[in-house]
NUTI-148715 format. One line per 8 residues: number of its first residue (from 0); their letters; for each residue x, y, z of C-alpha. Coordinates in nm, 3 decimals. Last residue first. Layout:
<rs>
NUM) A) X Y Z; ... $
</rs>
This chain:
<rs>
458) XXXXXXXX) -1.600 1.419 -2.872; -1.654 1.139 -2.669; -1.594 0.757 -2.732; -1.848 0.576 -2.488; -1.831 0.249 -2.266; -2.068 0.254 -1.899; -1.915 0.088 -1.623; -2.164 0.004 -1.326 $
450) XXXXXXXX) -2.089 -0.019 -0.934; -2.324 -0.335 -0.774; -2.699 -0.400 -0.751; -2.691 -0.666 -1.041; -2.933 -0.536 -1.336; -3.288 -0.557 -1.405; -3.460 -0.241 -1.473; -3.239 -0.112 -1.752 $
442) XXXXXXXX) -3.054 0.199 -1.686; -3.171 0.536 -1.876; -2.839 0.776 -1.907; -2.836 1.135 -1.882; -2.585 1.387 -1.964; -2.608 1.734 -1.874; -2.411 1.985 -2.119; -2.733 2.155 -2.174 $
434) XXXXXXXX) -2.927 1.859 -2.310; -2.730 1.501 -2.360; -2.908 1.172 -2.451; -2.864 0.809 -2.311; -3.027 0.509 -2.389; -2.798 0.170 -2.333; -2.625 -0.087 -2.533; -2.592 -0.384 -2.403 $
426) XXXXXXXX) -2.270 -0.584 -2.332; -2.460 -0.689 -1.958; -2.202 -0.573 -1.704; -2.030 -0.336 -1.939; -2.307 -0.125 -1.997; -2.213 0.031 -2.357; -2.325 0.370 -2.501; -2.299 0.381 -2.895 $
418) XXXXXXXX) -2.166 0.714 -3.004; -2.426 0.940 -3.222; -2.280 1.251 -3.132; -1.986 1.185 -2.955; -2.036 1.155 -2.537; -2.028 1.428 -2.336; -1.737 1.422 -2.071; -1.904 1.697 -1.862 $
410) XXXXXXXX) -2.206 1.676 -1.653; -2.365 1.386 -1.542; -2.648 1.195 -1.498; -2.782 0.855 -1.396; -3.139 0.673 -1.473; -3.364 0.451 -1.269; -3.141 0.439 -0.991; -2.914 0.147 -0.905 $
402) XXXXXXXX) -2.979 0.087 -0.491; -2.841 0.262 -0.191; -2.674 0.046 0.093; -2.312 0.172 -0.019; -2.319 0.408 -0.262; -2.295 0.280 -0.609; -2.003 0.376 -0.774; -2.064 0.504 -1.164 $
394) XXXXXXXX) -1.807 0.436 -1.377; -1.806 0.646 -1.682; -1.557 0.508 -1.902; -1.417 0.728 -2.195; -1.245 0.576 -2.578; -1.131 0.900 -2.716; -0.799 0.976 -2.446; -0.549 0.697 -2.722 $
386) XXXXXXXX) -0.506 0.537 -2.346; -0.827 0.423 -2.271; -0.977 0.689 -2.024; -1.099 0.705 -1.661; -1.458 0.887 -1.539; -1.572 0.871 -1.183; -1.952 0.892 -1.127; -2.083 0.968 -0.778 $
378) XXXXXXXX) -2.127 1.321 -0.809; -1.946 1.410 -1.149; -1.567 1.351 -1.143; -1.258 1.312 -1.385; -1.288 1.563 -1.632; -0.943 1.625 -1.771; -0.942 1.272 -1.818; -0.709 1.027 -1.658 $
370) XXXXXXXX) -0.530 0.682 -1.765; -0.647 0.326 -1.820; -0.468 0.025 -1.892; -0.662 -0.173 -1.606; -0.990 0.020 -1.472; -1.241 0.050 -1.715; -1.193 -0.250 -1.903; -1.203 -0.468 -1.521 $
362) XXXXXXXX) -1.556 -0.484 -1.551; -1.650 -0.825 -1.575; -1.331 -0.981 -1.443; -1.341 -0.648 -1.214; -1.649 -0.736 -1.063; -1.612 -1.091 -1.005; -1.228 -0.978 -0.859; -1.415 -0.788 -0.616 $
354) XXXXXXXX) -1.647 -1.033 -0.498; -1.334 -1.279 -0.488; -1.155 -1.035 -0.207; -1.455 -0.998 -0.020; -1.493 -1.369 0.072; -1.086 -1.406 0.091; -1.108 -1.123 0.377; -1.395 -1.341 0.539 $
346) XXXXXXXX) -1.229 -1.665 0.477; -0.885 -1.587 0.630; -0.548 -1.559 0.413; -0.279 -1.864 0.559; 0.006 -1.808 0.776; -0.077 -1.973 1.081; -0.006 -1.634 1.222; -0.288 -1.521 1.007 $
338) XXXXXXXX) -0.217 -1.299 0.655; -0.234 -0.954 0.698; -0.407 -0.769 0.406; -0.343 -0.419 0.251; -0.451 -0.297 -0.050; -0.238 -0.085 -0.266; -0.468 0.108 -0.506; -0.312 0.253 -0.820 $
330) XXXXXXXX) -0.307 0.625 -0.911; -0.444 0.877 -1.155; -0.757 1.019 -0.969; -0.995 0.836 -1.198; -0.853 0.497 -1.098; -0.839 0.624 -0.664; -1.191 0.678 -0.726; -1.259 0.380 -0.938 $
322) XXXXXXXX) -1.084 0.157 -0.668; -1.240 0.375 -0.379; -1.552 0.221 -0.532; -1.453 -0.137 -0.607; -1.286 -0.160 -0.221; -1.664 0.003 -0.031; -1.826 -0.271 -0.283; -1.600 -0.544 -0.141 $
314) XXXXXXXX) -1.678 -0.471 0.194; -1.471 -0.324 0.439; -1.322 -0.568 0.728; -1.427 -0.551 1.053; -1.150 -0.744 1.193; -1.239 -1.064 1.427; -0.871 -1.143 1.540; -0.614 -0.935 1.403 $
306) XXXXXXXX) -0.428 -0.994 1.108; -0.162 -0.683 1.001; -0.224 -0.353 0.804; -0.583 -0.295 1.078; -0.855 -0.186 1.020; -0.951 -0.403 0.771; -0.869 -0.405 0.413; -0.629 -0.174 0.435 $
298) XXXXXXXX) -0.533 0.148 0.234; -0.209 0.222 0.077; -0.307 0.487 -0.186; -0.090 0.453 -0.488; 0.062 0.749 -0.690; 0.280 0.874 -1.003; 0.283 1.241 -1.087; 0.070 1.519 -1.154 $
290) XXXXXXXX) -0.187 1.471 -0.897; -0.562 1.462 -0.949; -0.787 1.607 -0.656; -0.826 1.499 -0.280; -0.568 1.283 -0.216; -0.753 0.922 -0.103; -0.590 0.813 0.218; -0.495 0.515 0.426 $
282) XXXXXXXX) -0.172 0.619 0.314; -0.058 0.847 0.045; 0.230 0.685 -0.165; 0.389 0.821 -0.387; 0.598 0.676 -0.683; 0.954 0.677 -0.844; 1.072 0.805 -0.457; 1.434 0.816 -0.529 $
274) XXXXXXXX) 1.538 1.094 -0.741; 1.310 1.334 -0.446; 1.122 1.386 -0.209; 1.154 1.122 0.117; 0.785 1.029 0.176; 0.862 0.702 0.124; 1.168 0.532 -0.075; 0.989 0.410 -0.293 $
266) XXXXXXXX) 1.301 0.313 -0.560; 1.151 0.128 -0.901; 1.359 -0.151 -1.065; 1.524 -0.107 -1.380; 1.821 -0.315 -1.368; 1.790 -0.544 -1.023; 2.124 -0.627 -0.880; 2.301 -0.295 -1.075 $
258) XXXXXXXX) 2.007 -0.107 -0.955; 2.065 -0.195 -0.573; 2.393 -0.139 -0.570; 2.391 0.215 -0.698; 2.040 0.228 -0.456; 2.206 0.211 -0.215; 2.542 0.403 -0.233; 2.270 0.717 -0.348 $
250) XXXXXXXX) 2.076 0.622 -0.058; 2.392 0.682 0.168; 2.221 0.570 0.539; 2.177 0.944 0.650; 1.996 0.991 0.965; 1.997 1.370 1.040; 2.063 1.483 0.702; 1.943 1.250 0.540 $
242) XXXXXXXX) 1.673 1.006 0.603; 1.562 0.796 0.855; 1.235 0.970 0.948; 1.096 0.814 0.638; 1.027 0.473 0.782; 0.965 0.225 0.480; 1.164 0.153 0.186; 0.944 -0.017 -0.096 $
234) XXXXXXXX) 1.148 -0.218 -0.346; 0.965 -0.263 -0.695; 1.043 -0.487 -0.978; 1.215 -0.778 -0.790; 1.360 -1.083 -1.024; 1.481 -1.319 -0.806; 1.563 -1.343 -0.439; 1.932 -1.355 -0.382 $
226) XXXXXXXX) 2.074 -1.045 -0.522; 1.795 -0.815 -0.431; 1.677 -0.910 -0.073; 2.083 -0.960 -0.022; 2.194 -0.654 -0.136; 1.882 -0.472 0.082; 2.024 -0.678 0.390; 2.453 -0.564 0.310 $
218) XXXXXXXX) 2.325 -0.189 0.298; 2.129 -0.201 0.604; 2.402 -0.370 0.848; 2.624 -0.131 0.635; 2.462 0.125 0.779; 2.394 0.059 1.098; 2.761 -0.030 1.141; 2.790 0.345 1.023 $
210) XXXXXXXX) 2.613 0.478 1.268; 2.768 0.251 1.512; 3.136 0.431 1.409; 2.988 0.752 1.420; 2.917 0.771 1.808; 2.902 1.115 1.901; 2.808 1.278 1.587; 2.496 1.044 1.589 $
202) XXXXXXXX) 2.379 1.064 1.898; 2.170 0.757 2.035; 1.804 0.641 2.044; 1.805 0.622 1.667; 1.433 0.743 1.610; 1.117 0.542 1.689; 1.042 0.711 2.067; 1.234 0.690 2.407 $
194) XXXXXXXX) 1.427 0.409 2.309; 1.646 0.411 2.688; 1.997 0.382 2.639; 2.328 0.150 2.635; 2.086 -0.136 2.518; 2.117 0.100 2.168; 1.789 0.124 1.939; 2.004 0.156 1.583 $
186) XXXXXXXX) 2.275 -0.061 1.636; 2.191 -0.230 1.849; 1.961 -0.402 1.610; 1.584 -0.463 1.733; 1.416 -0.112 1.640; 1.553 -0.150 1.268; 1.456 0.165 1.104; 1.471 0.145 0.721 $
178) XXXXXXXX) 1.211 -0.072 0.671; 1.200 -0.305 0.384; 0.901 -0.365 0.179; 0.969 -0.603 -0.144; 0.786 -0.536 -0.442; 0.701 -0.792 -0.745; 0.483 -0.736 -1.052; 0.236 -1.045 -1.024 $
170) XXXXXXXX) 0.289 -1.305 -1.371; 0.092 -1.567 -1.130; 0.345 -1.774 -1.125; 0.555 -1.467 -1.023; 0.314 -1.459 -0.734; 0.372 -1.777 -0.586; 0.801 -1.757 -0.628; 0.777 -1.437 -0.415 $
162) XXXXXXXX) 0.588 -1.581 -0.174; 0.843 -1.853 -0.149; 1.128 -1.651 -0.095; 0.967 -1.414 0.136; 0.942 -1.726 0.312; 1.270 -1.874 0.372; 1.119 -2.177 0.628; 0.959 -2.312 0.307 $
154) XXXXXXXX) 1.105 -2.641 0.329; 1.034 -2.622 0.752; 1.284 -2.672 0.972; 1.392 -2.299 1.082; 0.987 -2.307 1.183; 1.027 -2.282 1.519; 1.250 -2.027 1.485; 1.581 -1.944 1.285 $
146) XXXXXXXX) 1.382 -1.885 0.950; 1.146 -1.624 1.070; 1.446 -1.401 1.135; 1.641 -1.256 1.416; 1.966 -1.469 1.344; 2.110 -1.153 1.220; 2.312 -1.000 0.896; 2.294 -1.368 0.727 $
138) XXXXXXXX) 1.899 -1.319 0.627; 1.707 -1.574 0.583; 1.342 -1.378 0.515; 1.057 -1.265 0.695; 1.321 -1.039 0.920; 1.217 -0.930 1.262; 1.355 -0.566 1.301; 1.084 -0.441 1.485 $
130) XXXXXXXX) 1.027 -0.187 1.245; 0.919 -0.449 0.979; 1.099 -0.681 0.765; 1.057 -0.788 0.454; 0.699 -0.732 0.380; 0.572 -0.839 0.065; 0.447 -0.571 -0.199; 0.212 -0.751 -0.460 $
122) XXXXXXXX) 0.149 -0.649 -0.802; -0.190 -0.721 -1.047; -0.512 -0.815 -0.842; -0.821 -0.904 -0.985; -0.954 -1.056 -0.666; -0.884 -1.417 -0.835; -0.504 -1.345 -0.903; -0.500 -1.206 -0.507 $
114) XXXXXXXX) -0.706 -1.538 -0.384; -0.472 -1.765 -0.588; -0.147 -1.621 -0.483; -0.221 -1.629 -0.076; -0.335 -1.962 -0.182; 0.027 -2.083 -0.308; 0.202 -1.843 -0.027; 0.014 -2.135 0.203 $
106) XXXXXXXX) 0.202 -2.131 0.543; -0.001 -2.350 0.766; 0.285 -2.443 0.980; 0.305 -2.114 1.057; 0.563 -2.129 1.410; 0.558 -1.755 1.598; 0.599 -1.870 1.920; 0.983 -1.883 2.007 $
98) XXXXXXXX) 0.991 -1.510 1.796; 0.730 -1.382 2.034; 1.039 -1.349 2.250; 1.017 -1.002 2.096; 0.744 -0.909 2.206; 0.789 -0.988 2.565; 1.106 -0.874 2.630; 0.972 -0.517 2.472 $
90) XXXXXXXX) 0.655 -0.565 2.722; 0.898 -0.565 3.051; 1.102 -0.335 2.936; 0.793 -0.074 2.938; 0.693 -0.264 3.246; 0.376 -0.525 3.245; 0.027 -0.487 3.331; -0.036 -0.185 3.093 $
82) XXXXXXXX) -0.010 -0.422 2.831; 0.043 -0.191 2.476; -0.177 0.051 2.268; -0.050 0.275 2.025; -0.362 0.432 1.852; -0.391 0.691 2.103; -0.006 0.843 2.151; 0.223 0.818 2.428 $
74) XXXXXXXX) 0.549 0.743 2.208; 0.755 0.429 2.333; 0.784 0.238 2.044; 0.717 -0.114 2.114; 0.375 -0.157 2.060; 0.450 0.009 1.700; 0.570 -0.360 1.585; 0.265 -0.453 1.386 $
66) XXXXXXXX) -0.093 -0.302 1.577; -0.244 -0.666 1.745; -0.284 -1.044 1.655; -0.114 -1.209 1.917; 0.087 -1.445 1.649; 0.042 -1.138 1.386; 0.300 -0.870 1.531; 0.547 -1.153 1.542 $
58) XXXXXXXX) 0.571 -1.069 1.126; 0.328 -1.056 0.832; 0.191 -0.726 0.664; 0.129 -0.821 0.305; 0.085 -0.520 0.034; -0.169 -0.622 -0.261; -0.215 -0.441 -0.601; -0.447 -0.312 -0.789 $
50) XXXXXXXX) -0.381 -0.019 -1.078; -0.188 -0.220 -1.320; -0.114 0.017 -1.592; 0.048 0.260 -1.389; 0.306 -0.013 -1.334; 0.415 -0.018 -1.696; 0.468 0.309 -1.707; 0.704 0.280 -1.364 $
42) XXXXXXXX) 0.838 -0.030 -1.522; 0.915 0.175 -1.913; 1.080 0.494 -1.703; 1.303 0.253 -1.473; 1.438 0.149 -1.770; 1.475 0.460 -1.959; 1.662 0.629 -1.602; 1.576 0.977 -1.565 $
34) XXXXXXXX) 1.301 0.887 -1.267; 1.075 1.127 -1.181; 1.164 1.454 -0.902; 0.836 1.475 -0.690; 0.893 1.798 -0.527; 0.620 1.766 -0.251; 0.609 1.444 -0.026; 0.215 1.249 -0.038 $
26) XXXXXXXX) 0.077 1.138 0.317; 0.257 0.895 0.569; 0.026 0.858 0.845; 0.166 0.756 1.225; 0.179 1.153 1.263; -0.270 1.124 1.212; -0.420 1.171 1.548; -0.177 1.368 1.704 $
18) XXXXXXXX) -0.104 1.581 1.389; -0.491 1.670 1.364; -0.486 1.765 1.751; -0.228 1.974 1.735; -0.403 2.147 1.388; -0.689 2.175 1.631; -0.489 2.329 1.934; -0.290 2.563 1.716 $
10) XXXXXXXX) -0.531 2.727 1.553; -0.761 2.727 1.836; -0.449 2.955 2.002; -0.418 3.117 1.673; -0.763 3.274 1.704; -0.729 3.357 2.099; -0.442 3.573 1.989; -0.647 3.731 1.733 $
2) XXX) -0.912 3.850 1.960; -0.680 3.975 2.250; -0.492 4.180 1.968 $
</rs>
């Protein structure tokens, strides 16, 4: 008795310690319910074709460059860090007067287009509006928005309006993040009491008629992002702690209107199973196996969603390979970068961002249109498939500081008898033969240290 009580006890303290270090993490819902809907059917097929995307995190959160708005939710955890100097009310006053500061006079959504289009990206999510509640568009539900600043005078003071119209030029797929919490309305952090963490800081049942001004306040912004932006293909609803039953916002009334403003378009709504999450979305994760239905990782670039000053960002070999991983797996990759507060896309994460898109210009056949095989993984090769399952890709992701081998192997996936092998880097065919359902594969000994795609029908 004494033994297994101390068992659950270390149980308990490690998977306490796993939740504390990873509750900020949205990872994959079970009972993923897919969409009935033809339209929404053809977009969600047609976004599984895309496979590399970008998700923008801009907002007051970027003019001091630190974590985007979870300062100012008052949960004692590790990765929320705040000024220590300064009262809880204190620091809230401070954020959000970052509002008076926050003036990007170097907004380029133009270049923010280019370097995506050049990095071999396909869809980009733009964020809305945050948990804070500060809205990156003109909305008429508040004058807490980017366009009733400093920069209310600018042409391009609307901005979600003009990033939109940038990557549309571009032929992106369009998303539009939206969270569902609002930390700055009253009517879902009340003045009347303290915030003590992100949820509604009042009780429901005793004051319905806010709840409901909460609602509509949510209901009328979504109808506007939809109605008055253009053509949207993807809105991505953030904050799955409001949710039925305990903070019920009506998705069904939602997304009604929502679907009659934009036929067709795909519901996220996060971590929230069921008719209205079209696709998953693990973040800053890599699920371990194949999953049966729809999927992106979010992952950043840096550490960090938003800008922060001198990021270590990952390299753009460390992006190609969890790109073939994430490929093989079945799902897209969602990559976030946060502009600066000048609003513009920094060299270094531009720097990476083009060595990926060299890759994938050269490369890009085995990860664009593709779908899984039954065999996906062999050590460090990941294997994808063109979409009539004959035509196989064996991508092969070069650890990082290791260099090519002098030949690779693998097991399963054998290539037809006879097939001609193709490198895709060079076009040249390569040397391969298979003995005991092992696979090997003789690389030439000049090639570009990078991830390789070799071409092969298989049997």
């Amino acid at each position: 008795m004494k033994k297994g009580f101390i068992l659950l006890l270390i149980v308990f303290i490690v998977n306490s310690n796993i939740f504390a270090q990873q509750a900020f993490v949205h990872d994959k819902s079970d009972g993923y319910i897919p969409p009935q809907e033809p339209e929404v059917q053809q977009k969600l097929d047609t976004w599984q074709d895309l496979k590399f995307g970008v998700l923008f995190h801009w907002g007051l959160y970027s003019v001091p460059g630190i974590v985007e708005s979870w300062s100012i939710c008052s949960e004692d955890v590790e990765w929320i860090s705040r000024d220590t100097t300064m009262t809880y009310e204190e620091y809230k006053k401070w954020y959000w007067g970052l509002k008076d500061e926050f003036n990007p006079t170097d907004f380029n959504p133009d270049q923010w287009a280019s370097v995506m289009e050049k990095a071999g990206m396909k869809y980009v999510i733009f964020t809305t509006k945050h948990h804070d509640g500060f809205n990156m568009f003109d909305t008429k539900q508040t004058d807490f928005s980017i366009a009733n600043g400093p920069f209310k005078n600018n042409p391009k003071a609307d901005v979600a309006k003009y990033v939109f119209e940038a990557f549309r030029k571009k032929d992106f797929m369009i998303g539009a993040y939206f969270s569902k919490p609002d930390w700055h309305s009253q009517y879902y952090w009340w003045d009347r009491f303290a915030s003590p963490n992100r949820s509604v800081n009042y009780k429901i049942e005793r004051h319905p008629q806010r709840w409901e001004k909460f609602k509509e306040f949510t209901y009328n912004q979504l109808n506007e992002i939809t109605s008055q932006y253009g053509d949207i293909d993807i809105l991505w609803l953030d904050g799955g702690w409001v949710s039925a039953p305990s903070q019920d916002i009506d998705m069904d009334n939602i997304a009604k209107m929502v679907r009659k403003n934009q036929p067709g378009i795909l519901i996220v709504d996060r971590t929230i199973q069921g008719k209205y999450e079209n696709y998953q979305t693990p973040e800053r994760s890599i699920p371990e196996t194949q999953l049966p239905y729809p999927w992106e990782s979010c992952i950043t670039l840096s550490n960090d969603w938003g800008w922060v000053p001198n990021a270590p960002y990952k390299s753009a070999q460390q992006v190609i390979n969890m790109l073939a991983e994430i490929t093989a797996k079945g799902g897209c990759l969602l990559l976030g970068v946060g502009p600066t507060a000048q609003g513009i896309i920094e060299t270094p994460a531009v720097e990476r961002l083009e060595k990926v898109g060299e890759w994938l210009k050269v490369n890009g056949e085995g990860i664009y249109n593709t779908r899984i095989t039954k065999n996906y993984n062999s050590g460090n090769i990941w294997f994808t498939a063109n979409k009539n399952n004959k035509t196989i890709y064996a991508i092969y992701a070069l650890p990082e500081g290791e260099t090519l081998p002098e030949n690779i192997h693998w097991e399963g996936n054998p290539p037809k008898k006879g097939t001609k092998m193709t490198l895709l880097q060079n076009n040249k065919r390569m040397k391969w033969s298979t003995k005991n359902g092992k696979t090997t594969v003789i690389l030439p000994k000049i090639l570009k240290q990078e991830p390789l795609v070799l071409k092969f029908d298989m049997d």
